[in-house]
C-alpha positions in Angstrom: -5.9 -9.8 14.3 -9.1 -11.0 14.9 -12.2 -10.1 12.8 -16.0 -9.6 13.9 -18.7 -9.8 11.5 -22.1 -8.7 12.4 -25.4 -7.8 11.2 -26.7 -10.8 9.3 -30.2 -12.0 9.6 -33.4 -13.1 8.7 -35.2 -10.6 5.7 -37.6 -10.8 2.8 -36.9 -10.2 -0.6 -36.3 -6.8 -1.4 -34.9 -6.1 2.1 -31.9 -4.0 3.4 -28.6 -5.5 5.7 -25.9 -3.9 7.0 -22.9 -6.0 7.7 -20.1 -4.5 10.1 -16.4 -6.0 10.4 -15.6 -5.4 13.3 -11.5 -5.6 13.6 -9.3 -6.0 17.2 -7.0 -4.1 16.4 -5.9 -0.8 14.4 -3.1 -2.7 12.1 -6.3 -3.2 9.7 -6.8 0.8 9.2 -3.4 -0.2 6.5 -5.4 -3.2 5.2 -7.4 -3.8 2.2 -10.3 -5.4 3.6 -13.0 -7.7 1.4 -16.4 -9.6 2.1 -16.8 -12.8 0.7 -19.7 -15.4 0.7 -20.9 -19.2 0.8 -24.0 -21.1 -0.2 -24.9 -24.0 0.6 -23.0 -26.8 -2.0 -21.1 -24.1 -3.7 -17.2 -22.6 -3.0 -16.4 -19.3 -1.3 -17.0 -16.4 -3.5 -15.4 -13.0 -3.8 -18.4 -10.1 -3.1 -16.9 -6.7 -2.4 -13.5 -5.0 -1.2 -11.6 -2.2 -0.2 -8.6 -0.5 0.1 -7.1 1.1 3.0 -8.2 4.7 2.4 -11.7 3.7 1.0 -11.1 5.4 -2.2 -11.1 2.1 -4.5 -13.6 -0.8 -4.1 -14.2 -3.5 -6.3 -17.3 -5.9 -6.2 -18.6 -8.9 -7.9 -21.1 -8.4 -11.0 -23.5 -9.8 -9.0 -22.8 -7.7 -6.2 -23.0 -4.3 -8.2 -25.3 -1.9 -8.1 -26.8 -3.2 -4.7 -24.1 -3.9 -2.5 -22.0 -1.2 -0.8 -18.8 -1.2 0.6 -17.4 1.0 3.1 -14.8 1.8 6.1 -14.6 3.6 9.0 -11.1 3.5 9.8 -11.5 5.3 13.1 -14.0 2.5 14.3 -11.8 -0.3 12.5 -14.8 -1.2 11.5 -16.3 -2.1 7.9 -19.6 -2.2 6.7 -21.2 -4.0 3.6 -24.7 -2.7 2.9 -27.1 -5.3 0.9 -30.2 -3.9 -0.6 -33.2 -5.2 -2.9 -32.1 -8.5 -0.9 -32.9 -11.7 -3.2 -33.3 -15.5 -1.9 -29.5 -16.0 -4.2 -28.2 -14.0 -1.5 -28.6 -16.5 1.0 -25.3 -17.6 2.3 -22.7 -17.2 5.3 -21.0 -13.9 4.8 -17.1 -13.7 5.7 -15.3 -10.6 6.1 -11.3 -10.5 5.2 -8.2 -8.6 5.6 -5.7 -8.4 3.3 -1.9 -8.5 3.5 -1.9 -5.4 1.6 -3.2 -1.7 1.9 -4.8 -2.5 -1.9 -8.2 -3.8 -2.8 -8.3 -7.2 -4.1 -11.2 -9.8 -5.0 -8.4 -12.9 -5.5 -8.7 -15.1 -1.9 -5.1 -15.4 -1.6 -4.7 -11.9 -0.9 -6.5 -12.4 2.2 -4.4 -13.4 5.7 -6.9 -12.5 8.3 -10.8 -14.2 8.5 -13.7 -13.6 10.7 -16.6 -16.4 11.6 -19.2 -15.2 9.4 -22.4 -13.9 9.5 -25.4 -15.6 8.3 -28.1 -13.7 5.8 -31.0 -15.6 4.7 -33.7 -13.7 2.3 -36.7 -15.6 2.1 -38.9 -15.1 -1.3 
């Protein structure tokens, strides 16, 4: 399986991003699927996930309330939407699918890994 994140960028504070996950093939449709970030100088971190049917997401505390997680099965595709961007957002985002159908913000529940996408939120 191989995983395509898209829609990082350059934005100001209090910007919107969609990011879309992009998977090759429909296995993922049975997949919890997660987003994940890095700084610089700090460790992965858990952001958002999902389970397969898109009825149970979790997300970070400082994801909630301005991040959004979403599938669209039929597109294997999922999106994270990021709004009222702040410059502690910057970092490479990761999208991850999980060995189960469940949603889960522990790393080791992850098998599959795309490149990242890099957002960057100037103040």
């Amino acid at each position: 399986v191989q995983l395509q994140a898209s829609g990082g960028g350059l934005v100001q504070a209090g910007g919107s991003l969609r990011l879309s996950c992009a998977a090759s093939r429909r296995t993922t449709s049975n997949n919890g699927m997660g987003w994940f970030r890095r700084a610089p100088g700090n460790e992965r971190e858990f952001v958002a996930s999902i389970d397969w049917k898109g009825g149970n997401s979790r997300y970070s505390d400082s994801a909630k309330g301005r991040f959004t997680i979403s599938r669209d099965n039929s597109k294997n595709t999922v999106y994270l939407q990021i709004d009222s961007l702040k410059p502690e957002d910057t970092a490479v985002y990761y999208c991850a699918a999980a060995r189960s159908s469940s949603s889960s913000a522990n790393v080791n529940a992850y098998q599959y890994w795309g490149q990242g996408t890099q957002v960057t939120v100037s103040s």
